[in-house]
N, C-alpha and C positions, 0 to 999 in steps of 0.2 A: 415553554415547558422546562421547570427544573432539571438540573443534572441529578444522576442516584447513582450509587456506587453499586456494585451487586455481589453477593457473599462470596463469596470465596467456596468451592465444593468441596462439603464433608464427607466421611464415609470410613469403613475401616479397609484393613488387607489381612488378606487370609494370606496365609504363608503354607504350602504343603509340607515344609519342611517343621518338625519339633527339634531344639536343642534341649535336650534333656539331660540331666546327669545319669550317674548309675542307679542310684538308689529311685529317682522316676520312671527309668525306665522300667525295673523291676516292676514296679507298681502300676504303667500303664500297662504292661503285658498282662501282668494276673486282672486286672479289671477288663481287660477287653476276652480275654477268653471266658472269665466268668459270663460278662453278657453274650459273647456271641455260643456258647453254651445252650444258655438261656432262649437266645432268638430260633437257635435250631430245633429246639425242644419245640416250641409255640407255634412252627411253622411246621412242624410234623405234624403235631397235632390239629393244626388248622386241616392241612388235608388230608389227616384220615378223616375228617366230620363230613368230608365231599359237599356234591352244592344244597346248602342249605340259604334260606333268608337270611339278611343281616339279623335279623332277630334269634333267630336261634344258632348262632355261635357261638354260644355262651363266652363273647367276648368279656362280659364284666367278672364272671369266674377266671376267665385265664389270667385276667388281668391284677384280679386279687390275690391271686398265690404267687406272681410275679414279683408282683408288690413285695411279700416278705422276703423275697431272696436279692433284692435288689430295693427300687424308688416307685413310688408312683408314678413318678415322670419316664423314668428306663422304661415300666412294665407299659405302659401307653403307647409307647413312641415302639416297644416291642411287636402290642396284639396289633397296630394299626400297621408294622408296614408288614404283617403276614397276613393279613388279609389285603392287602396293596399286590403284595405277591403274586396270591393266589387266583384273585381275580386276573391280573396277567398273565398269568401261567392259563387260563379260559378262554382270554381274548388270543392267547399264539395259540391254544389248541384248534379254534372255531377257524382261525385264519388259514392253519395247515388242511384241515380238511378241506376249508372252501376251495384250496390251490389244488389239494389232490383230485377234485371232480374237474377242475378246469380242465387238467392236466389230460385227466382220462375222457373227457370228452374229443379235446384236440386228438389223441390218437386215435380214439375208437373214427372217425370224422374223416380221417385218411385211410384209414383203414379200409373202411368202406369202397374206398376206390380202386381199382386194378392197378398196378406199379406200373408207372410209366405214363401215367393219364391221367386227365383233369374230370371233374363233375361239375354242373352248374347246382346249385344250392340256392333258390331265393337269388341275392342280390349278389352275393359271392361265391368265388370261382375255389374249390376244394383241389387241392392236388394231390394223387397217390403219392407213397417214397418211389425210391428213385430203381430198386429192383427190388425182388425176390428176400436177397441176405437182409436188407435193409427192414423189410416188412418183419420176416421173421425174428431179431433184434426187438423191433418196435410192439410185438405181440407179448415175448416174455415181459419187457418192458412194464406192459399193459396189466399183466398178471401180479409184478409185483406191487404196483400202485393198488391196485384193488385190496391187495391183502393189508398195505399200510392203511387203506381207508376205512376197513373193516374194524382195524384195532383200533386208527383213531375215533372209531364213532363208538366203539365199546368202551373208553376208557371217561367221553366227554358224557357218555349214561349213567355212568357209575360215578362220576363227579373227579374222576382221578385226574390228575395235574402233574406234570414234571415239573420239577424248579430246581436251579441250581444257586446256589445262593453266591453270588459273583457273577456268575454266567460260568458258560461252561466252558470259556477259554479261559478263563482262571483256574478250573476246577481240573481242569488237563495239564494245567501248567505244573500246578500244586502237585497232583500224583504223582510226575515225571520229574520233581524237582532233584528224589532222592535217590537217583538213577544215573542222574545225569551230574550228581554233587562231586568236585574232583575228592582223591584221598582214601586211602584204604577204608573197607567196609567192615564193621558198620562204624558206622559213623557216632562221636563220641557227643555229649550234650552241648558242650559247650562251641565244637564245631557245627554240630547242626542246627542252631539259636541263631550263632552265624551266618550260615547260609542262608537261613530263612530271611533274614535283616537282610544282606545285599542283594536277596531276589526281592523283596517288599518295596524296595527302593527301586530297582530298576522297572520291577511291574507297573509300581504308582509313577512314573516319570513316564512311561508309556502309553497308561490307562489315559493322563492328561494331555498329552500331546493328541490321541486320536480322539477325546471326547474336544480337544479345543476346534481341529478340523471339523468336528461332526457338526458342529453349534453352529460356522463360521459357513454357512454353501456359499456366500457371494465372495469370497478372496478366490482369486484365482489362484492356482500354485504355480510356481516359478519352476518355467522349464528353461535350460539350456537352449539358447537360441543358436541356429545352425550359421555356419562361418558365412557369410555375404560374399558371393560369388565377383572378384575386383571386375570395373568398367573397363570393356578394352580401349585401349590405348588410341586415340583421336589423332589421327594423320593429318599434319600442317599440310595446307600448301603454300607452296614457295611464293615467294615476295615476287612480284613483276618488278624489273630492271628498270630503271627512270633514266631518260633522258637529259641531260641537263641543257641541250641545246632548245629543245623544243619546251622545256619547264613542264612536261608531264611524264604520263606513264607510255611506253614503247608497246602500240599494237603486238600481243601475242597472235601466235600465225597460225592461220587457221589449213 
């Protein structure tokens, strides 16, 4: 069999980091707030339209008025991820209600039983809480899940969806940024452009580190290994005393 040589791997690198001058930066700033403007508008209005068929979203309308205030390609890349959205904002609603009946079944299940005692159930063994206080805790408990369950199945009728466009630890970070900004209030333009640049950097330097954990489940993470307790100390015994008359070793005495 011939020898082959084999290519070498191509491919590009993303870099999180832009070096931009002034004058780009300006310029990516106003084109990213025009589009995210833009994306916020189209995902309002995706869910006020509630659950409708893909056919009637009139995505190709939203899609055409996008078009003039920006590209075909931005208003695309726009209607498709608010309906990416939205649809996910359906599947964590259906998900939170399915949790909230589990939830209320596990209590009402103990509930059932006298504090302080077990029920046989079929093939598993049910245990009451453990007194009285614990029961009574576990009842309001019970009251306030049903109330969450109520709304979430009112809101998943009526087609309504929470989204927060980041998630909502960005969305809390964001609020609390200019609260927590050092420097007499309020705060002037040019210092708070600032601050927003040195939180954008430390956000996205964090978002990535915990999306590279998330991606990565087989690296184990490196803990501190505990100090190794030293081996105790191994007691010689003594040489037996040699004869040299008899050229061996001197019976020890028993």
């Amino acid at each position: 069999m011939a020898p082959f040589v084999v290519a070498s791997p191509s491919g590009c690198r993303i870099r999180t980091r832009l070096h931009l001058s002034p004058t780009d930066a300006v310029v990516l700033r106003a084109v990213g707030d025009h589009l995210g403007s833009l994306a916020g508008a189209d995902l309002a209005a995706r869910v006020r339209m509630g659950n409708v068929p893909a056919a009637q979203n009139r995505r190709a309308e939203r899609k055409k008025a996008l078009t003039v205030q920006s590209s075909s390609r931005w208003a695309g890349a726009i209607t498709r991820t608010s309906e990416d959205q939205y649809q996910l904002g359906r599947r964590a609603l259906n998900a939170r209600i399915g949790s909230l009946r589990q939830a209320i079944r596990a209590i009402e299940a103990r509930l059932a039983v006298p504090p302080g005692s077990t029920m046989r159930r079929g093939r598993r063994t049910v245990r009451g809480y453990a007194d009285h206080g614990e029961r009574r805790a576990k009842q309001q408990r019970l009251q306030i899940l049903k109330g969450d369950l109520r709304q979430a199945v009112r809101e998943r009728d009526s087609g309504r969806v929470r989204v927060a466009r980041g998630g909502r630890r960005l969305l809390n970070s964001r609020h609390h940024l200019y609260d927590a900004a050092p420097g007499p209030k309020p705060l002037t333009e040019a210092a708070w452009q600032a601050e927003l640049g040195e939180w954008g950097e430390e956000w996205s330097a964090g978002a990535v580190r915990e999306l590279h954990h998330q991606h990565q489940p087989h690296r184990r993470r490196h803990r501190p290994r505990p100090a190794r307790t030293p081996a105790p100390a191994v007691r010689e015994r003594p040489a037996r005393p040699v004869s040299p008359e008899r050229g061996g070793l001197v019976p020890s005495p028993r």
